[in-house]
C-alpha positions as CSV (number, residue, x, y, z in Angstrom):
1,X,34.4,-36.4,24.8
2,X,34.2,-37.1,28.6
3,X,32.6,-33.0,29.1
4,X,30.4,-33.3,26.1
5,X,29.0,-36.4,27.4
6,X,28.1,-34.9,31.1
7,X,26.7,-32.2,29.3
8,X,24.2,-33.9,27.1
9,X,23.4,-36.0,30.4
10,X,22.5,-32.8,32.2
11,X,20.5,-31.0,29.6
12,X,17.1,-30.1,30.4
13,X,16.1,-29.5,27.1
14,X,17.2,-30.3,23.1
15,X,20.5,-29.6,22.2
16,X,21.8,-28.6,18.7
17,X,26.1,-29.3,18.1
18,X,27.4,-28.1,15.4
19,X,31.0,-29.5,13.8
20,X,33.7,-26.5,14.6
21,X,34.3,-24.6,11.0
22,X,30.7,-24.9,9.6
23,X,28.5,-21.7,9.6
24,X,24.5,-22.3,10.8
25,X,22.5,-18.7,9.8
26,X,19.5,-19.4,11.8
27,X,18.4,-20.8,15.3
28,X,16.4,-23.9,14.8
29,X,12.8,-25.2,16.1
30,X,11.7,-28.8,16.5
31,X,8.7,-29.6,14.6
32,X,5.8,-31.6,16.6
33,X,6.2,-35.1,16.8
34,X,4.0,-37.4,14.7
35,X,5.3,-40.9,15.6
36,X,6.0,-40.8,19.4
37,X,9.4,-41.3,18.9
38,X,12.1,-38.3,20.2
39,X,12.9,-36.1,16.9
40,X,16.5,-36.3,15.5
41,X,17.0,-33.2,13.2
42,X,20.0,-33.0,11.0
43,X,21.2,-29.8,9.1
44,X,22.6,-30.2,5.2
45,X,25.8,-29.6,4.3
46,X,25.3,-26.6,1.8
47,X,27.4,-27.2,-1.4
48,X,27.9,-30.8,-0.7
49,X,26.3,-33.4,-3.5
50,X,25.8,-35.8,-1.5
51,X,23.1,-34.1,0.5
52,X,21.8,-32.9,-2.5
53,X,21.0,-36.6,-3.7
54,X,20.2,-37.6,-0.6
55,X,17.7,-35.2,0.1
56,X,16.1,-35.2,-3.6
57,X,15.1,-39.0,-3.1
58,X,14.0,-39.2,0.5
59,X,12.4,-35.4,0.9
60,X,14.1,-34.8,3.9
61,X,12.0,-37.8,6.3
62,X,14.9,-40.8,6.6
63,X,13.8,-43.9,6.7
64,X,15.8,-46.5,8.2
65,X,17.5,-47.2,5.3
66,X,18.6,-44.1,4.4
67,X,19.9,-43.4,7.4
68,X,22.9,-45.5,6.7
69,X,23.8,-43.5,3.3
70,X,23.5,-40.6,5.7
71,X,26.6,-38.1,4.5
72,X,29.2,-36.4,6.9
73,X,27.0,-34.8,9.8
74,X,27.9,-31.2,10.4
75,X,24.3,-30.1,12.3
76,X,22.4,-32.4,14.3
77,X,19.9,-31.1,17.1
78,X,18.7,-33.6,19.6
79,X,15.3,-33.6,20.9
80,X,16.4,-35.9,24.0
81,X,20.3,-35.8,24.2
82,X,20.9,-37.7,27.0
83,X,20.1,-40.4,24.8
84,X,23.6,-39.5,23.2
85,X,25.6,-40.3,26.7
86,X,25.4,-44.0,26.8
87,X,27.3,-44.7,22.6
88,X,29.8,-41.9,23.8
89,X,30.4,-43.5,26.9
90,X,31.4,-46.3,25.0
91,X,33.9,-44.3,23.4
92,X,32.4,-44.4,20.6
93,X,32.7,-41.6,17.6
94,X,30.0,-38.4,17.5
95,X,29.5,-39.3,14.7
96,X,29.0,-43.6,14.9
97,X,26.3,-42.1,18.0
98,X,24.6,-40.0,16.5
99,X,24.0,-42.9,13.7
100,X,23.1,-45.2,16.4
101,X,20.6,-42.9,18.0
102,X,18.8,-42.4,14.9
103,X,17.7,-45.8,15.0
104,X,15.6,-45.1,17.4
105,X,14.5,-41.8,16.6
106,X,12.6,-39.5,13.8
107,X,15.1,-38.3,11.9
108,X,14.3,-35.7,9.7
109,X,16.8,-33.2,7.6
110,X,15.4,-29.5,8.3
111,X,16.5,-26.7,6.3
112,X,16.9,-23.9,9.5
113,X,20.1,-26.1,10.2
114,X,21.8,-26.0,6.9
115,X,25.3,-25.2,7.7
116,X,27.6,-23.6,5.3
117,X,31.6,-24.0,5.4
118,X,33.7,-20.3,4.5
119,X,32.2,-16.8,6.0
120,X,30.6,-15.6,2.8
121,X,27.3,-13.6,3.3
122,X,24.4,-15.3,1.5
123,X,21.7,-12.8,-0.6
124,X,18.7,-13.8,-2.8
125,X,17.6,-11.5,-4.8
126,X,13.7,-11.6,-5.9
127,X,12.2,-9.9,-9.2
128,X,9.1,-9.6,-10.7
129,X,10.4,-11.2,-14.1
130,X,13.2,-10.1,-16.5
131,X,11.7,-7.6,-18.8
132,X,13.8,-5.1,-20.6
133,X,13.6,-2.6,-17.9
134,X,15.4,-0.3,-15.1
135,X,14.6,-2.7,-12.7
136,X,15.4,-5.9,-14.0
137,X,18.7,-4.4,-15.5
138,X,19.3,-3.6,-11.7
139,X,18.6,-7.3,-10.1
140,X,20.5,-8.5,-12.6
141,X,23.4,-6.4,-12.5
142,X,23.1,-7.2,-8.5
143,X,23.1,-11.0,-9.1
144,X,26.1,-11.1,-11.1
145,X,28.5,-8.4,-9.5
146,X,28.0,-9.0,-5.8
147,X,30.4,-11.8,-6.1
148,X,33.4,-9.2,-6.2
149,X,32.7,-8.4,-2.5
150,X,32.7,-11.5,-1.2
151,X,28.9,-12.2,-1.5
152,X,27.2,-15.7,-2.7
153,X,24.3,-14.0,-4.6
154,X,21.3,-16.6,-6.5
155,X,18.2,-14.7,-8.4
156,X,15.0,-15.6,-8.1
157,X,12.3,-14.9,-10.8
158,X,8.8,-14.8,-10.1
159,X,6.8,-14.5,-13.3
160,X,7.1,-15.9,-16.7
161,X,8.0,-13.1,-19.6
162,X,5.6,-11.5,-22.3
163,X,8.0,-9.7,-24.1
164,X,11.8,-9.6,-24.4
165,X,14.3,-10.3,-21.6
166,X,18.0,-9.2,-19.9
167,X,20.0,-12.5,-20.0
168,X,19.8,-13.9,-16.0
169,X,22.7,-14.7,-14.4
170,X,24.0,-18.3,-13.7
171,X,22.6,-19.0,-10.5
172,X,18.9,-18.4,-11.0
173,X,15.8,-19.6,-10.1
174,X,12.4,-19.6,-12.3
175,X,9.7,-19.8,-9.8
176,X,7.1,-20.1,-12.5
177,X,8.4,-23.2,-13.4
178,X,7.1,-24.2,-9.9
179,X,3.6,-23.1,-10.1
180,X,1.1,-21.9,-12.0
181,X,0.2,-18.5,-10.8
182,X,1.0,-15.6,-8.4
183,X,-0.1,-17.2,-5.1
184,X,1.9,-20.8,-6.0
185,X,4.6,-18.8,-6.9
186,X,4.8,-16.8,-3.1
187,X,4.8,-20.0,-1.9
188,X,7.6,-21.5,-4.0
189,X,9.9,-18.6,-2.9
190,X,9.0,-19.3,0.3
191,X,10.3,-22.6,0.2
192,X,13.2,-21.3,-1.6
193,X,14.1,-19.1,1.1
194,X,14.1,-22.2,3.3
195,X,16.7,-24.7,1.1
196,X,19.3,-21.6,0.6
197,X,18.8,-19.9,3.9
198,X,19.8,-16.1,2.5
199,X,21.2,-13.8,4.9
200,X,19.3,-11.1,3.8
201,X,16.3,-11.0,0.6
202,X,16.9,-8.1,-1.8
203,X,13.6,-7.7,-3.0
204,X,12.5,-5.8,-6.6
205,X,9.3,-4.5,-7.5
206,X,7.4,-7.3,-4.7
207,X,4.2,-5.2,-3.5
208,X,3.4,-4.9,-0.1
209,X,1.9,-8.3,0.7
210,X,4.9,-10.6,-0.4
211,X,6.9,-8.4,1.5
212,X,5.2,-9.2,4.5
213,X,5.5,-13.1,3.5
214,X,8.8,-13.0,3.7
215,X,8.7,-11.3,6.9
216,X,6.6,-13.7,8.1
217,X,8.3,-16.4,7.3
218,X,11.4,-14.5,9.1
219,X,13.5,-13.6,6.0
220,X,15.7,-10.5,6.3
221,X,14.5,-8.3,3.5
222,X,15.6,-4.9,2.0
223,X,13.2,-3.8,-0.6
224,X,15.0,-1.7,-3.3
225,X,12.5,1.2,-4.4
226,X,13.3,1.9,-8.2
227,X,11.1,4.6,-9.3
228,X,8.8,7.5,-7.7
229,X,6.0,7.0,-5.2
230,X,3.5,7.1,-8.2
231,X,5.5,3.8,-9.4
232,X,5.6,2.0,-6.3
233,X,3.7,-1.5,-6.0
234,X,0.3,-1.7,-4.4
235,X,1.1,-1.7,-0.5
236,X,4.3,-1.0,-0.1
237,X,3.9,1.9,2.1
238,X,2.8,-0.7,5.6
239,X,4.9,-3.1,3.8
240,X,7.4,-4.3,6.4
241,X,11.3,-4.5,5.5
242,X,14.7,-4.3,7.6
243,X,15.6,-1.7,5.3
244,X,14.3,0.4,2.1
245,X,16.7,1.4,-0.4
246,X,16.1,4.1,-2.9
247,X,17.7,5.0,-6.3
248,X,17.7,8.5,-5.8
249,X,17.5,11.1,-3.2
250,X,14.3,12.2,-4.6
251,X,13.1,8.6,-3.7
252,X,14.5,8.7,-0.7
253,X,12.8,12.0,0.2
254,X,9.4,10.9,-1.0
255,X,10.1,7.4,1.1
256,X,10.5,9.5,4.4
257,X,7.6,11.5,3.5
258,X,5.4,8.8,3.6
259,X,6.8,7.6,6.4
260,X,8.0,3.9,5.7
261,X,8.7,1.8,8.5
262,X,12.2,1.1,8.4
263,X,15.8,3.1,7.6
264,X,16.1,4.7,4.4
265,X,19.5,4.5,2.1
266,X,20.3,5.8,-1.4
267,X,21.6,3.6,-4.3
268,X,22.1,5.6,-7.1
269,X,21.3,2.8,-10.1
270,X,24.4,2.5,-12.6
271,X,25.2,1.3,-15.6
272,X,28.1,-0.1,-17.2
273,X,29.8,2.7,-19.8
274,X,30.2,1.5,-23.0
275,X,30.7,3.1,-26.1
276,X,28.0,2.5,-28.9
277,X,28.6,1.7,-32.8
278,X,26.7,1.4,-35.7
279,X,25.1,4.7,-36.3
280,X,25.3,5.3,-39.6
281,X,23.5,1.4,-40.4
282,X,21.1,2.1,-38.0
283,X,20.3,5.6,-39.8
284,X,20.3,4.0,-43.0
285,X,18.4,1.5,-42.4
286,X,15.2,4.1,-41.4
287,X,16.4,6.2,-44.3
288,X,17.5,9.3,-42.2
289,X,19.9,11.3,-43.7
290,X,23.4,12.0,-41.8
291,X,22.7,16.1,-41.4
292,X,18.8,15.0,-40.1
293,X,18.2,15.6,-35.8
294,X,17.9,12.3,-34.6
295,X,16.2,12.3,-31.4
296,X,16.0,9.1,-29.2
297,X,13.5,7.9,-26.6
298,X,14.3,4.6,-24.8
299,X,11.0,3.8,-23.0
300,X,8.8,1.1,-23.2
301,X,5.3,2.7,-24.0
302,X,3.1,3.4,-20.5
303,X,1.7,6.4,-19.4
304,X,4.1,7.7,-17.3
305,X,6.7,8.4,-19.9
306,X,4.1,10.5,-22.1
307,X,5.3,9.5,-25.5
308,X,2.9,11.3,-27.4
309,X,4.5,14.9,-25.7
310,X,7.7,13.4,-27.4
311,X,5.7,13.0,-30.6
312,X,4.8,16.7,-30.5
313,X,8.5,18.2,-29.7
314,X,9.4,16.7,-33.1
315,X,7.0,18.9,-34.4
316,X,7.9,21.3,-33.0
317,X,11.1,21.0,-34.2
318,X,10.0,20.7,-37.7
319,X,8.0,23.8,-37.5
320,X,11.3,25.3,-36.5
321,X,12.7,24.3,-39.9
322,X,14.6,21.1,-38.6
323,X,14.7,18.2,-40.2
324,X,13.8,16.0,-36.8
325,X,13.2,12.3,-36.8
326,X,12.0,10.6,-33.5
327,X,13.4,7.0,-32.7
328,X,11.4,4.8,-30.4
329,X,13.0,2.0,-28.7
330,X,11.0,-0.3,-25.9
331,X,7.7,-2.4,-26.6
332,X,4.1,-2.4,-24.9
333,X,2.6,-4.8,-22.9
334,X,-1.2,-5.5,-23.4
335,X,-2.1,-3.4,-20.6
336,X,0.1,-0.5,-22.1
337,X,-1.4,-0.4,-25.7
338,X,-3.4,2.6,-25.3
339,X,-0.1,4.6,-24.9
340,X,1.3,3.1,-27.8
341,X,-1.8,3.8,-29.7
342,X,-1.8,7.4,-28.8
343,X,2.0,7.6,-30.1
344,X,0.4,7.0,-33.8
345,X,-2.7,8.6,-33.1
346,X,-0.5,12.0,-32.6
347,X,2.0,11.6,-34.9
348,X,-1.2,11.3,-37.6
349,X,-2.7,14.5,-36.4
350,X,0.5,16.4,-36.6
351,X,1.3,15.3,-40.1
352,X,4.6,13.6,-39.1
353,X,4.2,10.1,-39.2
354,X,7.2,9.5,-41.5
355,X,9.5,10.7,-38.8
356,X,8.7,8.7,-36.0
357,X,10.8,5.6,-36.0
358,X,9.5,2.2,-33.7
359,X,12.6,-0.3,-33.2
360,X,10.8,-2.4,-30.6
361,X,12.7,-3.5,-28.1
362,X,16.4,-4.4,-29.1
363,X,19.1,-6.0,-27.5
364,X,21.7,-3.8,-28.8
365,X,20.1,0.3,-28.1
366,X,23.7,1.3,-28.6
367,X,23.7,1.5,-32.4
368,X,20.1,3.7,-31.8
369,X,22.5,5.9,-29.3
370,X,24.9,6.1,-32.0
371,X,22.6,6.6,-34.7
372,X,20.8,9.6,-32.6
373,X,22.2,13.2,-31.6
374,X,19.5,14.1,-28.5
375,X,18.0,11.6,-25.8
376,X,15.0,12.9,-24.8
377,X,12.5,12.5,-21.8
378,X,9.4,13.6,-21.1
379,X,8.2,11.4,-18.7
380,X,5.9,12.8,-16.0
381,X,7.8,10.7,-12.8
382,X,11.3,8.5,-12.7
383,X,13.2,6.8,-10.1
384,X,16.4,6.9,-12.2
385,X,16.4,6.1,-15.5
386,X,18.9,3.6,-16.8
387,X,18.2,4.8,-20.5
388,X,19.8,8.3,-19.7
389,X,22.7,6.8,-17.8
390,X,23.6,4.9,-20.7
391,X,23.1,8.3,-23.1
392,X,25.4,10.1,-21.2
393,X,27.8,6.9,-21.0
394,X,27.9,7.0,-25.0
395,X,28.5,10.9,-25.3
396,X,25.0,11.5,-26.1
397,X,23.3,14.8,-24.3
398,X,20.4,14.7,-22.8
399,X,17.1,16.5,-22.3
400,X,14.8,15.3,-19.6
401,X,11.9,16.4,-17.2
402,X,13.0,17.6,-13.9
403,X,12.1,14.5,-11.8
404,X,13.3,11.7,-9.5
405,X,17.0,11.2,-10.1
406,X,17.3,14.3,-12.4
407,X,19.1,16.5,-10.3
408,X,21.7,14.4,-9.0
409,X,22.4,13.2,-12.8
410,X,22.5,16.6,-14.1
411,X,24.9,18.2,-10.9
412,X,27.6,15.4,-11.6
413,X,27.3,16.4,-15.9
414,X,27.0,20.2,-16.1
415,X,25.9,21.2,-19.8
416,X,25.2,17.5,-20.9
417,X,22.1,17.5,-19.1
418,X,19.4,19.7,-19.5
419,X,16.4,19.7,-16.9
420,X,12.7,20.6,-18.1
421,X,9.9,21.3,-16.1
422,X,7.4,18.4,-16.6
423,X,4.9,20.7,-17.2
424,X,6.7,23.0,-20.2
425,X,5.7,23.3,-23.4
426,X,6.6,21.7,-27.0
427,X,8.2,24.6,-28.0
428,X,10.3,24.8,-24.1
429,X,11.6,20.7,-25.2
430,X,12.9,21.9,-28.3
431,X,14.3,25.0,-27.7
432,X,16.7,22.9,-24.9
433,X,16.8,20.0,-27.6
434,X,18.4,22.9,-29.8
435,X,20.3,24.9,-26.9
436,X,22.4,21.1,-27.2
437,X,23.1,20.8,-30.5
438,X,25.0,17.8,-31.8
439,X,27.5,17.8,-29.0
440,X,28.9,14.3,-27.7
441,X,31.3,14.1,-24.5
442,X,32.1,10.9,-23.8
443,X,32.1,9.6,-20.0
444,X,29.7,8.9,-17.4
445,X,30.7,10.2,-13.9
446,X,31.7,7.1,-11.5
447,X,28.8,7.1,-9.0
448,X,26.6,6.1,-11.8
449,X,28.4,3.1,-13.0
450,X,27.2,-0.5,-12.3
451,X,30.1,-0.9,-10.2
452,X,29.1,1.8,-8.1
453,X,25.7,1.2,-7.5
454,X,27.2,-2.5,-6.5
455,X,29.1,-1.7,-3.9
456,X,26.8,0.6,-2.4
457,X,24.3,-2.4,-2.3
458,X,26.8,-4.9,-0.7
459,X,27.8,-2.4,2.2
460,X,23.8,-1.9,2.3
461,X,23.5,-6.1,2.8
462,X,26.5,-6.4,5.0
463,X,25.2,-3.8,7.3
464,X,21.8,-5.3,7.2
465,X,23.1,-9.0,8.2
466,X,25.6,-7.5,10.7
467,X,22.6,-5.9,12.7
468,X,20.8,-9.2,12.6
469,X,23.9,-11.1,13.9
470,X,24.2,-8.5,17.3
């Protein structure tokens, strides 16, 4: 006690003592003084209940009174520590001094001196909201499984739904709770950022000025780019970022070709296989026949995926003399009605409204997988579609345009893929629908499994927080 008091004597400036074991993430500042009186800052003990209450009735400013219902002190930082020396010298406890000093002090709890006890990294990831999309799936997935290596992982959520959701994770936060709209909720994650302290952000479909927010406000982000650069939020090309992470090398390639400023990885997205069931109920139940061609589309309807093309392949295939039906599963927001529109507006004109199916958006598309013997995708861009994953995961073969992830998906399941040019024909869809068949091949290969795509993200976050901590 006898050094540590000579050395707070002969400080020149404040000095922050941390208790041997806990973890701090961030170097502190002092905030100005308001009252004339030398600032005492002390850092929460993360996890401990006790903080928690103390802090949700006093805001983090102590009074006097609450200074005695003050829990175990872990992180305290001293504004004037000599004023430390004289308690000590009086053999007192660290502890009993640094209680004494506050009585003469501003003493304030700050959240850059949190202090954690155990080594585990610390990752918040951010999304938009939790539609039923690629995305989502993929923050969610993220949330949950990066516990297996060792990572504390909480979810933040920005916007309230408008249509169905994926089920969020147990630690999650719904910033629109917080505030009203998009500006209140920026500011809400900021001040989440500050009570949890992540490591690193892992940020989903943020645009460019929320990344630089969180930059700002010195978070460690990676932004996770989930789809082409014609899907990519407003910005994010000068959006700053420690490190942008791609779902397939075609991302990746377009990333470094418009020259984002920061290191480039690939995450392939994954699923998690799973066999589907119920078929023949979910082909009864639209009153398809067992020998019809059921072909599937798992999209919800927006431009980009070009569901009227899909409309038209079905006819296509009925002018071949197949008995096609068409299955839609996914759901329009209000700004997508006009491609949903154009869906019926099609089918009308062709004379085959009776074999295009809408399912809406369901929780179980398995039993539509089951129930269907092509996926089919004619969208004109992708990242790396989660719907055709899961196809291939359930035996189901696939025909898709040759885009974003396509090639990668198609090398690691020769003759279950098929590859389309974007711009082919009706008649070039079905003849590969047909080349097909009803073939099903159960297995997805491994580096497209949830499991995968985890671990690639968690050596992605480690390497991120390492390279902050040199």
């Amino acid at each position: 006690m006898e050094e540590l008091e000579i050395a707070l004597v002969r400080a020149r400036g404040p000095v922050w003592l941390v208790r041997a074991g806990a973890t701090p993430s961030h170097l502190p500042r002092l905030p100005q003084r308001g009252t004339g009186r030398p600032v005492l800052a002390l850092g929460a003990t993360r996890g401990d209940p006790r903080w928690r209450a103390l802090l949700a009735s006093t805001g983090g400013d102590l009074s006097e009174t609450s200074i005695e219902r003050m829990p175990d002190l872990h992180s305290v930082l001293l504004e004037r520590p000599s004023a430390l020396a004289a308690p000590l010298h009086r053999r007192d406890s660290l502890e009993r001094a640094v209680r004494e000093t506050a009585r003469s002090s501003r003493v304030i709890v700050l959240p850059r001196l949190a202090v954690a006890h155990g080594g585990r990294l610390r990752v918040l990831v951010v999304v938009t909201t939790l539609h039923r999309g690629g995305a989502e799936r993929v923050a969610v997935e993220l949330a949950r499984g990066l516990g297996a290596h060792e990572i504390e992982a909480h979810l933040a959520i920005m916007d309230a739904p408008r249509r169905d959701t994926v089920e969020s994770p147990p630690r999650h936060v719904r910033l629109f709770d917080r505030a009203r709209d998009r500006a209140g909720r920026l500011s809400a994650l900021l001040a989440l950022v500050d009570e949890l302290d992540p490591d690193v952000v892992s940020a989903h479909l943020l645009d460019g000025s929320e990344l630089r927010a969180l930059d700002a406000h010195g978070a460690r982000v990676i932004a996770v780019l989930h789809n082409a650069r014609e899907g990519w939020q407003a910005g994010t090309e000068s959006a700053p970022a420690r490190a942008f992470v791609a779902c397939s090398r075609g991302a990746a390639l377009q990333a470094r070709a418009a020259g984002l400023p920061a290191p480039i990885r690939v995450a392939f997205n994954g699923v998690v296989p799973s066999r589907a069931s119920g078929g023949a109920e979910a082909r009864a139940s639209l009153g398809v026949s067992a020998s019809s061609l059921v072909i599937v589309v798992v999209a919800n309807p927006r431009a980009q995926k070009r569901l009227e093309k899909a409309v038209g392949v079905i006819a296509a295939l009925v002018l071949r003399g197949r008995d096609a039906h068409l299955v839609l599963v996914g759901a329009a927001l209000g700004d997508d009605e006009p491609a949903s529109r154009l869906v019926d507006e099609v089918a009308r004109a062709r004379s085959i409204t009776e074999r295009v199916h809408r399912v809406g958006s369901a929780v179980d598309v398995g039993r539509w997988l089951a129930a269907s013997d092509v996926m089919l995708s004619t969208s004109a861009w992708e990242g790396m579609s989660l719907a055709q994953l899961e196809a291939l995961a359930a035996g189901l073969p696939v025909v898709a345009t040759d885009v974003g992830g396509a090639d990668e998906i198609a090398r690691a399941h020769p003759g279950r893929y098929v590859r389309v040019s974007p711009d082919a024909s009706e008649e070039a869809f079905a003849a590969a629908i047909e080349s097909v068949g009803k073939k099903r091949t159960d297995g997805l290969a491994p580096a497209f499994t949830s499991a995968a795509m985890v671990e690639r993200h968690a050596y992605l976050l480690d390497r991120v927080a390492r390279a902050e901590r040199r």
